[in-house]
Backbone as a printed PyTorch tensor [residue, N CA C, xyz], in Angstrom:
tensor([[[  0.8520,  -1.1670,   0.0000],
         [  0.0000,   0.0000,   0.0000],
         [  0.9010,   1.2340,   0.0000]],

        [[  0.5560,   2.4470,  -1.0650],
         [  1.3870,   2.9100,  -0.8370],
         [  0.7740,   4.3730,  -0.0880]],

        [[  1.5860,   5.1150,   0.2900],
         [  0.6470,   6.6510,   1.5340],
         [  1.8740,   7.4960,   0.8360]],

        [[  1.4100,   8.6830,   1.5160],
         [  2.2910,   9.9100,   1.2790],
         [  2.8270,  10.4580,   2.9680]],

        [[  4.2940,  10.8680,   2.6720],
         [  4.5190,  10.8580,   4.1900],
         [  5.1600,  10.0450,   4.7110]],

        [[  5.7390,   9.8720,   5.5720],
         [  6.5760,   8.3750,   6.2640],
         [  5.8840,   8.8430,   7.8810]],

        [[  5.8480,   7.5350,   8.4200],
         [  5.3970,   6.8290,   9.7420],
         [  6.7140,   6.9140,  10.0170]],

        [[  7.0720,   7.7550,  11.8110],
         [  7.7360,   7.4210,  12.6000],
         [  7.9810,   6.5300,  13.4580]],

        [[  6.7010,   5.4060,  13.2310],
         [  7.2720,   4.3930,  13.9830],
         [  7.4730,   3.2850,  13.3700]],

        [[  7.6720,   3.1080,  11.6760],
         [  8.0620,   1.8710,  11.1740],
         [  9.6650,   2.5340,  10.6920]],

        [[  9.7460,   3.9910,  10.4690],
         [ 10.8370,   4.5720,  10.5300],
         [ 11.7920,   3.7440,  12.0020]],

        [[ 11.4060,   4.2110,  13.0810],
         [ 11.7550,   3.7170,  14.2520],
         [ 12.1940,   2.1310,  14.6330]],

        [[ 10.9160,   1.5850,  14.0770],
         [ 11.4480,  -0.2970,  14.1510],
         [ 12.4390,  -0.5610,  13.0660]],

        [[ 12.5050,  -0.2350,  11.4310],
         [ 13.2130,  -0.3040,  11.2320],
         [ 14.6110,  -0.1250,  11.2500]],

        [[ 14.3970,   1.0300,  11.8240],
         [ 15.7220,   1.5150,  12.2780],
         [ 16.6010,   0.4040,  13.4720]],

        [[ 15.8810,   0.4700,  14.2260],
         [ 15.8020,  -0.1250,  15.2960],
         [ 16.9420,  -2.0860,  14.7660]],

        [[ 15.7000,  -1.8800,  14.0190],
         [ 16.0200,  -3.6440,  13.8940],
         [ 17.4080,  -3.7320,  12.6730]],

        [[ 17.5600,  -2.1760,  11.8960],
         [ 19.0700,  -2.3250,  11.5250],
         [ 20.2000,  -1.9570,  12.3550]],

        [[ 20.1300,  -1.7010,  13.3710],
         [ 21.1600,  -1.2860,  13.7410],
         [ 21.3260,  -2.5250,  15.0470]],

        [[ 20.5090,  -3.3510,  15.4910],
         [ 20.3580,  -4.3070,  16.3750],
         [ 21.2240,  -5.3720,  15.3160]],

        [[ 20.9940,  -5.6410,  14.2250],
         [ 21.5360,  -6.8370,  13.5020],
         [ 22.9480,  -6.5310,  12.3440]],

        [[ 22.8410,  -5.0680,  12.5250],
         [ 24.6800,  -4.5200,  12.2900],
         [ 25.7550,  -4.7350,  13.2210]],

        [[ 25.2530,  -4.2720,  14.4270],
         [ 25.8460,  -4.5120,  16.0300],
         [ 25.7170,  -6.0870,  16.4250]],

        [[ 24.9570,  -7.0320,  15.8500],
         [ 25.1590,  -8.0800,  16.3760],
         [ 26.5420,  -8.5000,  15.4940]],

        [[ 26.2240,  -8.1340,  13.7130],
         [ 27.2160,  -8.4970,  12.8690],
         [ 28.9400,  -8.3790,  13.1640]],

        [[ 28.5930,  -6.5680,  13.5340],
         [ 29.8970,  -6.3110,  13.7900],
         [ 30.6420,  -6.7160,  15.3410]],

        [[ 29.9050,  -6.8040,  16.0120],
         [ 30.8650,  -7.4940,  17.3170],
         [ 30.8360,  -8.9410,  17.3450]],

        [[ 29.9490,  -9.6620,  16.0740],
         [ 30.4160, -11.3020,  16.6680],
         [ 31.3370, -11.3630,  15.2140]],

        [[ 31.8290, -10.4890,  14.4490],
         [ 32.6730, -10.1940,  13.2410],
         [ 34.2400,  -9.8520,  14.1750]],

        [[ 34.3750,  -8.6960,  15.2330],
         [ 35.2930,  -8.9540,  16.0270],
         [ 35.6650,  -9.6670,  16.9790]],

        [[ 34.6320, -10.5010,  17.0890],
         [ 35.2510, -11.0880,  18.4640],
         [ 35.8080, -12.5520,  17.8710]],

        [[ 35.1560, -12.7800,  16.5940],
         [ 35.9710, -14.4400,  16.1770],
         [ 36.4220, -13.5300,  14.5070]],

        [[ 37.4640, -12.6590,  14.9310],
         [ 38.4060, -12.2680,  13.0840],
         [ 39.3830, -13.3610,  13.4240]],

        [[ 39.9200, -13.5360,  14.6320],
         [ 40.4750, -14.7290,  14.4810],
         [ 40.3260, -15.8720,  13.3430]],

        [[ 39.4840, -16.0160,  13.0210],
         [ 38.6080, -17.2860,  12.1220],
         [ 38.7750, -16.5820,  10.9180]],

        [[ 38.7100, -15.6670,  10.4890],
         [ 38.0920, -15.5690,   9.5050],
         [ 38.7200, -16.0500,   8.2850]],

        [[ 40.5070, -16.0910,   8.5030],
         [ 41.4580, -16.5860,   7.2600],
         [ 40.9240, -18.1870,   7.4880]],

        [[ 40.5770, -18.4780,   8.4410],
         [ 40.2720, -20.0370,   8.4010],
         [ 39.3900, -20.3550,   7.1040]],

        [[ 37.8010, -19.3180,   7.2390],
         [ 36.6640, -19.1230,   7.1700],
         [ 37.0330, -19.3480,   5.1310]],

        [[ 37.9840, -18.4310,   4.9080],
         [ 38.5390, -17.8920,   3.4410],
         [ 39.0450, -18.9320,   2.3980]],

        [[ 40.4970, -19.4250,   3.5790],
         [ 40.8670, -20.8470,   3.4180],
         [ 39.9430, -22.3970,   3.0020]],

        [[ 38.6510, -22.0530,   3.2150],
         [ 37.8590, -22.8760,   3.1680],
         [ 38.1620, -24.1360,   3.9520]],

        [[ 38.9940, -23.7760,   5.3170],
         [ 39.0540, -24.9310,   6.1420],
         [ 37.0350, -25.4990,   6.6710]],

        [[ 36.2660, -25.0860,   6.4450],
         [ 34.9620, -25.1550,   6.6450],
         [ 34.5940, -26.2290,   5.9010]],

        [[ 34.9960, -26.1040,   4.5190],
         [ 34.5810, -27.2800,   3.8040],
         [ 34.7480, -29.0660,   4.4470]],

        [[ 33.5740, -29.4960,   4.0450],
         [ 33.7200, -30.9580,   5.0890],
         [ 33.2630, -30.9590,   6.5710]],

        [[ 33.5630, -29.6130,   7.0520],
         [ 33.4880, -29.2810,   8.5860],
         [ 32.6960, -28.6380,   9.4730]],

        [[ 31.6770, -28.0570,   8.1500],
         [ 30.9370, -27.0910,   8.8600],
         [ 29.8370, -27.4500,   9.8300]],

        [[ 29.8720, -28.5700,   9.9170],
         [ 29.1220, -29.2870,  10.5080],
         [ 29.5250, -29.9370,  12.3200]],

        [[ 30.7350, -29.2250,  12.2410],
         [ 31.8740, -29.9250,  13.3080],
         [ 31.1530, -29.1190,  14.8040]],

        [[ 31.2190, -29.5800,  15.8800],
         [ 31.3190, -28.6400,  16.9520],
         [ 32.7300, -27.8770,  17.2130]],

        [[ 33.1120, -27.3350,  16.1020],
         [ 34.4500, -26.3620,  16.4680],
         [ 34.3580, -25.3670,  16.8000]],

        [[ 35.1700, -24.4580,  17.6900],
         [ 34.7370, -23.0440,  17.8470],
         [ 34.8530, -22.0900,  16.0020]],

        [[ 35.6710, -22.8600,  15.6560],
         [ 35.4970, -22.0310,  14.2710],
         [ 34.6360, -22.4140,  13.3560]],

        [[ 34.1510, -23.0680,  13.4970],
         [ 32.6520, -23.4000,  12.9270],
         [ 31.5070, -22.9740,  13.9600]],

        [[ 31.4430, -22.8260,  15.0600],
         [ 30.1270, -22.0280,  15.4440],
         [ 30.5510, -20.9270,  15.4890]],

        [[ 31.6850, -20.3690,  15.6950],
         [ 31.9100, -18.6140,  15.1530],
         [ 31.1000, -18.4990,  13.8670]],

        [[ 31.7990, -19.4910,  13.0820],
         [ 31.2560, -18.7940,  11.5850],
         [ 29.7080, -19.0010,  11.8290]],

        [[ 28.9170, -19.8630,  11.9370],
         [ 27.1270, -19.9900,  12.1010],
         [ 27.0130, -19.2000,  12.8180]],

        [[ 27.3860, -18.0270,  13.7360],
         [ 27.0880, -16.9340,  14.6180],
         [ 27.4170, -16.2250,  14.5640]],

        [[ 28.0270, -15.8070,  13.0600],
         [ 28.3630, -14.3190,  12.9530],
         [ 28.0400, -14.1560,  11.0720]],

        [[ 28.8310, -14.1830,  10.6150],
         [ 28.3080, -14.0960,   9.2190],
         [ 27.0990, -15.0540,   8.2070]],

        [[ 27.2000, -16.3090,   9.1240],
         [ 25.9280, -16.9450,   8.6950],
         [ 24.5590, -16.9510,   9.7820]],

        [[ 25.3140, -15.9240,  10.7380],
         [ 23.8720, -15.9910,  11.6600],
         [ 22.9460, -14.5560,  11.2020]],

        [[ 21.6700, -14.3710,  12.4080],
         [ 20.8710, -13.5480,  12.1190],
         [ 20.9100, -11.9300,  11.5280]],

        [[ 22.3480, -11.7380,  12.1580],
         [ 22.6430, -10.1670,  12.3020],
         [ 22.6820,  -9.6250,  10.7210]],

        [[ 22.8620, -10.2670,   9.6190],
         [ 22.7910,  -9.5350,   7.6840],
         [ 21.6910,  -9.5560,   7.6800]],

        [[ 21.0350, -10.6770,   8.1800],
         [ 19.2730, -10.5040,   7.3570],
         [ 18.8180,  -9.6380,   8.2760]],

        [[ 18.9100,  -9.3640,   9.8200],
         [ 18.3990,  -8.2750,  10.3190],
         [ 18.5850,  -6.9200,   9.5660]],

        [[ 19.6440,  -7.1870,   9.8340],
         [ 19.7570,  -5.3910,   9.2000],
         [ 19.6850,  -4.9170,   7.7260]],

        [[ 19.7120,  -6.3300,   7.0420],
         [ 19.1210,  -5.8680,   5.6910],
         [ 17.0580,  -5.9010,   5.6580]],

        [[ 16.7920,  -6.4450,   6.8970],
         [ 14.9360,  -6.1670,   6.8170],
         [ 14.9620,  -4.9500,   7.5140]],

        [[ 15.7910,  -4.2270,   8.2410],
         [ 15.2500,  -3.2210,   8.8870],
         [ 16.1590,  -2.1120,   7.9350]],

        [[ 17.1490,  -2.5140,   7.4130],
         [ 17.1660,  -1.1400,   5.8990],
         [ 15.9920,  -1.0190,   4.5430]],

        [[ 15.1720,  -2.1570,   4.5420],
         [ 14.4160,  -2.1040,   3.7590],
         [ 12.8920,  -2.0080,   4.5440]],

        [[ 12.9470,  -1.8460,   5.3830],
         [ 11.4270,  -1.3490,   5.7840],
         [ 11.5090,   0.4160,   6.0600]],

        [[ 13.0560,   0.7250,   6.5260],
         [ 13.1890,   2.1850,   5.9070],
         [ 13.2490,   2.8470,   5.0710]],

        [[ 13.9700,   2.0990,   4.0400],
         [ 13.7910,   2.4040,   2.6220],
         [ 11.9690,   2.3070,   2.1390]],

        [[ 11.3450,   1.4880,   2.3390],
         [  9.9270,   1.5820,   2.2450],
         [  9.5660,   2.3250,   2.5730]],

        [[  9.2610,   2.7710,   3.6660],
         [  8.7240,   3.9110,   4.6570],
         [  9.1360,   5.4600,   3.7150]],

        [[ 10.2200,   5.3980,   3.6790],
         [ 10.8020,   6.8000,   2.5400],
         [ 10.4220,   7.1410,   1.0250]],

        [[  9.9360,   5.7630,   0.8210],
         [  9.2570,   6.0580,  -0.6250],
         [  7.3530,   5.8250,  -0.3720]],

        [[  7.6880,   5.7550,   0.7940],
         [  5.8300,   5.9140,   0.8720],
         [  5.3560,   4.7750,   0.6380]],

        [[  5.7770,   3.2870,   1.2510],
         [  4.9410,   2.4380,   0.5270],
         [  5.1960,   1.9900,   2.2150]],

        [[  3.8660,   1.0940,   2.8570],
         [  3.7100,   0.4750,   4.1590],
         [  4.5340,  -0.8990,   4.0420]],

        [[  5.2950,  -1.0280,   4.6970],
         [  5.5440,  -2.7620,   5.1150],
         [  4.7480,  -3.6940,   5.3940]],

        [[  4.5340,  -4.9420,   4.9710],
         [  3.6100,  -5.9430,   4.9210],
         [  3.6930,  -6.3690,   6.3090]],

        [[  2.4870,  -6.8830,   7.2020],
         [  2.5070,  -6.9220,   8.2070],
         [  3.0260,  -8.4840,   8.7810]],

        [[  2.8230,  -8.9560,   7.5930],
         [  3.5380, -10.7580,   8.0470],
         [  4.8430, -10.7570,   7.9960]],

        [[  5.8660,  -9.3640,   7.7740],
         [  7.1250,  -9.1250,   8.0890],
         [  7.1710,  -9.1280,   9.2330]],

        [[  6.3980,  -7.9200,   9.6700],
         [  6.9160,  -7.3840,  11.1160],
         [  6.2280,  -8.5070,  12.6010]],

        [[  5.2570,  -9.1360,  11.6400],
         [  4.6830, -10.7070,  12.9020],
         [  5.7810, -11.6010,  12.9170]],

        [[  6.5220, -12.4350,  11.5940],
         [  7.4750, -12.8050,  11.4180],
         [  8.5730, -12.5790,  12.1820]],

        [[  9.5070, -11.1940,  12.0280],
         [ 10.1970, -11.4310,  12.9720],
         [  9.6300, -10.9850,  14.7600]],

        [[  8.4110, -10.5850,  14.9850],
         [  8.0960, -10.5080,  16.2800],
         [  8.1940, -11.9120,  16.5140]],

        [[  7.6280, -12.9910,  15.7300],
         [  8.0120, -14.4600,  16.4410],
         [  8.7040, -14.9620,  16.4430]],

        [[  9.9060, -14.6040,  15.4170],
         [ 11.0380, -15.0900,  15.6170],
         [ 12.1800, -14.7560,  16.9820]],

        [[ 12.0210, -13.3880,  17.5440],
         [ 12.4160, -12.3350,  18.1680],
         [ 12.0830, -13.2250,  19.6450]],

        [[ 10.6020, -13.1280,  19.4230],
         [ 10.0270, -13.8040,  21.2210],
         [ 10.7310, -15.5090,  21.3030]],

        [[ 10.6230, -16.1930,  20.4560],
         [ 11.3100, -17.5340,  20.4650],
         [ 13.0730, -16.9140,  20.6690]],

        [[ 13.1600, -16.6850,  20.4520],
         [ 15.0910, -16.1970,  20.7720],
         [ 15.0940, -15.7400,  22.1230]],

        [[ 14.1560, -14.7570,  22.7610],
         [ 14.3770, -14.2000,  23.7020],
         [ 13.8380, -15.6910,  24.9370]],

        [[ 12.7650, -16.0870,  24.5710],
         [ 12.9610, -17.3500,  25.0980],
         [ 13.8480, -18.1700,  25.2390]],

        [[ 14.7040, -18.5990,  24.6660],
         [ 15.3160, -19.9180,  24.5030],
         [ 17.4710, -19.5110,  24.7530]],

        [[ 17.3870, -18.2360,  24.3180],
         [ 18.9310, -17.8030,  24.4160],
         [ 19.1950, -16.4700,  25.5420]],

        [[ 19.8930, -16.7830,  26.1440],
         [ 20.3950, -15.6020,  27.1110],
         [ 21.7010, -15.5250,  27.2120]],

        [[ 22.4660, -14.4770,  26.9770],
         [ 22.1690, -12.9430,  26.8190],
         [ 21.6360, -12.9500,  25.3920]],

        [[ 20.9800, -12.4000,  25.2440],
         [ 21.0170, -11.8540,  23.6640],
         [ 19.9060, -10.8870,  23.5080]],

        [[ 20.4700, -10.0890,  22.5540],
         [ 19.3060,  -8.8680,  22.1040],
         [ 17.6160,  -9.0490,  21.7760]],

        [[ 17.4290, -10.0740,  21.7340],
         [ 16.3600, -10.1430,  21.2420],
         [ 15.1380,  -9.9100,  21.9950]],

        [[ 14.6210,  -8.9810,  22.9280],
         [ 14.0060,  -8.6770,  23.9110],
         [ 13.7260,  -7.0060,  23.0840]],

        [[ 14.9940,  -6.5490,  22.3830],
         [ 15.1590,  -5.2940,  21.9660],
         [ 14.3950,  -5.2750,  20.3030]],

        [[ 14.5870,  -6.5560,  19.8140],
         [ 14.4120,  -7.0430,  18.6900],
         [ 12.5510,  -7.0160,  18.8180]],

        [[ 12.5960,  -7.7870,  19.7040],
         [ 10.4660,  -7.6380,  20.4540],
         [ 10.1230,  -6.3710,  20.2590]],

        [[ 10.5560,  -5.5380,  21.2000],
         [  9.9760,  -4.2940,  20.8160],
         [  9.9720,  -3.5950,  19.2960]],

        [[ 11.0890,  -3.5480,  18.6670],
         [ 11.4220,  -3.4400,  17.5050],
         [ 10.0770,  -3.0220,  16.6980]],

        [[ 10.0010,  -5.2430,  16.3330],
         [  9.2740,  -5.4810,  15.7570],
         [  7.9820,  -5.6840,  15.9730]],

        [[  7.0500,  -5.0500,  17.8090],
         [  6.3010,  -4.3990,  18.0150],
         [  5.8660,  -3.1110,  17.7360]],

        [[  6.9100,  -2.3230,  17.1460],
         [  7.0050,  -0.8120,  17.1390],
         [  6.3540,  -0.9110,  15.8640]],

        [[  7.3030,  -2.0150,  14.8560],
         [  7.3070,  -1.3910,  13.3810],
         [  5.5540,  -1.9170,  13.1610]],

        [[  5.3860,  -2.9910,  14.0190],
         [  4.1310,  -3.8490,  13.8680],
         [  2.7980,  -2.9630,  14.0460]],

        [[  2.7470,  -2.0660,  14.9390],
         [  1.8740,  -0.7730,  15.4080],
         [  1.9080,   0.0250,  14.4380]],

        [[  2.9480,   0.6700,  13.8410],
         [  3.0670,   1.6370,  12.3850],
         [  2.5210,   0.9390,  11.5170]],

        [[  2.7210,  -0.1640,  11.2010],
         [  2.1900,  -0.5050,  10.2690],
         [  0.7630,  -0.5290,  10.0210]],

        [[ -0.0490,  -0.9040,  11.4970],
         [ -1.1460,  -0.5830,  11.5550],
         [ -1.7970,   0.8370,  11.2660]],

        [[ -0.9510,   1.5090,  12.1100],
         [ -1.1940,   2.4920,  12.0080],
         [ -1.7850,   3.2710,  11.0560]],

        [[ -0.3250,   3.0020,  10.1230],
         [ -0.5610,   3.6890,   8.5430],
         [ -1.7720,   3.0860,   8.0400]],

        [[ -2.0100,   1.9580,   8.0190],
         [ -3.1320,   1.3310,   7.2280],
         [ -4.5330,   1.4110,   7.3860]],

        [[ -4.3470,   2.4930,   8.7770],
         [ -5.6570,   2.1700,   9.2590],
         [ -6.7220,   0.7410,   9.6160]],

        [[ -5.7610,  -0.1190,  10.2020],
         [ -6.3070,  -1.7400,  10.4240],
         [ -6.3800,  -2.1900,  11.5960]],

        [[ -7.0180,  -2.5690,  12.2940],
         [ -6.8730,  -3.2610,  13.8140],
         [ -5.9130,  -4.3440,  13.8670]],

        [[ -5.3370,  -4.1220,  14.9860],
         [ -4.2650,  -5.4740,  15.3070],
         [ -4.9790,  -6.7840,  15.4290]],

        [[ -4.6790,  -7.6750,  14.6280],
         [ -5.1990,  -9.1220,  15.1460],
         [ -3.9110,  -9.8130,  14.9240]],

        [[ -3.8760, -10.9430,  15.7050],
         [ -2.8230, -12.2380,  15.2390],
         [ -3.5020, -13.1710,  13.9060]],

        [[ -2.8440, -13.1430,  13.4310],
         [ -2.6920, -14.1050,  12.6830],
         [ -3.0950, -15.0930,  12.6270]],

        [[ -4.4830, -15.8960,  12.0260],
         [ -4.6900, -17.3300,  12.3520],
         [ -3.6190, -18.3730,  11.4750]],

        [[ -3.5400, -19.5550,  12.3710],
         [ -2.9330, -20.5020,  11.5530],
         [ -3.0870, -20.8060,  10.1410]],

        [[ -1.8730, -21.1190,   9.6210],
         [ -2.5450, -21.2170,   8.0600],
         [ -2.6260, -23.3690,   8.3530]],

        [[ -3.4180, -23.8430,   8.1490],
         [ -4.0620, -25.4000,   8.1540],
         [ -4.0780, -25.9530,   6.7430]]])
């Protein structure tokens, strides 16, 4: 749908949710550079499957959540700037992905990620003029 104008609060979640999954990128990017000539080397090949620390570095930093975060929350800003609303099975999407993380892993951002993608989830309404409902199962 597209509006005239941008929403400050899908401005806000997006924002939000790029800079949550840049910051996850870039500090689990420094904390295992150690790895990364490994990563290049293609010592991975055959291995990626290993319980090594250089194989769960690599699944927790460049193959984990933090690119696709911050590439959905640069493109729900980029949306927002050209006037078009974000689809709302984005911003449910990662709200459930977000609450299952914050469940199941500690420490981790994803509590920040909830709100986020509560924020952007409300704008979105917002803009559309639609009542919040969940989502029924698809059967």
């Amino acid at each position: 749908m597209k509006r005239s104008g941008g929403n400050r609060m899908i401005k806000w979640g997006g924002g939000i949710l790029a800079f949550i999954g840049a910051g996850h990128l870039t500090v689990g990017l420094l904390a295992s550079s150690s790895y990364v000539g490994d990563w290049f080397s293609l010592r991975l090949w055959g291995h990626w499957w290993e319980d090594t620390t250089m194989a769960m570095s690599f699944w927790a930093n460049p193959a984990g959540f933090g690119l696709p975060l911050a590439l959905i929350g640069v493109l729900v800003v980029w949306l927002d700037r050209n006037g078009i609303v974000p689809p709302a099975f984005l911003a449910w999407t990662v709200l459930a992905w977000a609450v299952l993380c914050a469940l199941l892993v500690e420490p981790t951002p994803a509590p920040v990620v909830v709100i986020a993608a509560a924020v952007l989830l409300r704008g979105i309404y917002s803009a559309t003029g639609a009542k919040i409902e969940v989502p029924e199962a698809v059967s």
